[in-house]
N, C-alpha and C positions, 0 to 999 in steps of 0.2 A: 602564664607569665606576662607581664610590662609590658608595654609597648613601647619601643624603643623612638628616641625621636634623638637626631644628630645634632646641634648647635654649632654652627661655625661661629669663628671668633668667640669663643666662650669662655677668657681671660678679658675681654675687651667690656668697655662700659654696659653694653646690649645683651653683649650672650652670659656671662656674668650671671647676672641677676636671672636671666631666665632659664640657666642648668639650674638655679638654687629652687626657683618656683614649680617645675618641670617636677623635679625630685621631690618637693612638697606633694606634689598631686599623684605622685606614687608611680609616674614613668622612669624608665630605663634611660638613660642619657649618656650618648655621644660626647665628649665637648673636642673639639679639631681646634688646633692651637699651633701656629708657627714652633712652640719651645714648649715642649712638654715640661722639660725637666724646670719651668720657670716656680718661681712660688706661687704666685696665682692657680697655677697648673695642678701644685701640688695639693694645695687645697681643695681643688676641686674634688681632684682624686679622693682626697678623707673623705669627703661628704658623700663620696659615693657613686660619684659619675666613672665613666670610663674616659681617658685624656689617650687621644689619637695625635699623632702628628699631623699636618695635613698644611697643605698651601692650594690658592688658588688658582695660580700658575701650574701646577703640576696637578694633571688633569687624572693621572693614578691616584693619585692620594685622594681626592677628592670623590674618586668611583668606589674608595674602596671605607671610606668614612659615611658613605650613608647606604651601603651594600647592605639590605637588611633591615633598614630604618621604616619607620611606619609614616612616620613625618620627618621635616627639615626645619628648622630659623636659620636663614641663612642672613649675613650684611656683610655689605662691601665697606671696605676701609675706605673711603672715598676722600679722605683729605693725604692718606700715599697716593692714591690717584691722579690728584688733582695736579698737583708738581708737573705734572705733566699738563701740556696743553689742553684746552676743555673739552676739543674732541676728540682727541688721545683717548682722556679718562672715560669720557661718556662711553666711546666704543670697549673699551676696555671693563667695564660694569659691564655690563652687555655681554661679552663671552664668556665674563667668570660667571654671570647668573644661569646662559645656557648649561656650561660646563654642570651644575650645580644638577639643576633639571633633566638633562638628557639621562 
């Protein structure tokens, strides 16, 4: 069987293109999306990925979207971040990458 690898943000400009590449080179793939039920989401799904729910903030969703995964692509949304003061954001990268890792 594939080896599975999870993409977060995988409706987003990054993860996007790299479920579609992912799935070219013949892995299994994750894609974790705020809105499953979005179009982008749903395309994904045609082409053959699996569309999980999944937030950075909520540290369940995120244990249970690479539970099993061989690999990760993970990226932070860093310009909702940024709205916030710069080392608001900075720290706040920082525990969603732990979160991601641990």
């Amino acid at each position: 069987m594939a080896q599975l690898i999870t993409v977060f943000g995988a409706t987003g400009a990054q993860g996007g293109p790299i479920v579609h590449s992912l799935l070219e080179s013949g892995f299994r793939v994750r894609g974790v999306t705020r809105n499953p039920g979005s179009k982008k989401a749903r395309a994904l799904n045609a082409a053959g990925a699996e569309v999980v729910k999944g937030d950075l903030e909520n540290i369940p969703s995120v244990e249970a979207a690479v539970k099993g995964a061989y690999g990760v692509f993970y990226v932070t949304n860093f310009w909702e971040l940024f709205g916030r003061d710069e080392k608001a954001a900075y720290d706040k990268e920082i525990e969603q990458g732990k979160a991601v890792a641990d």
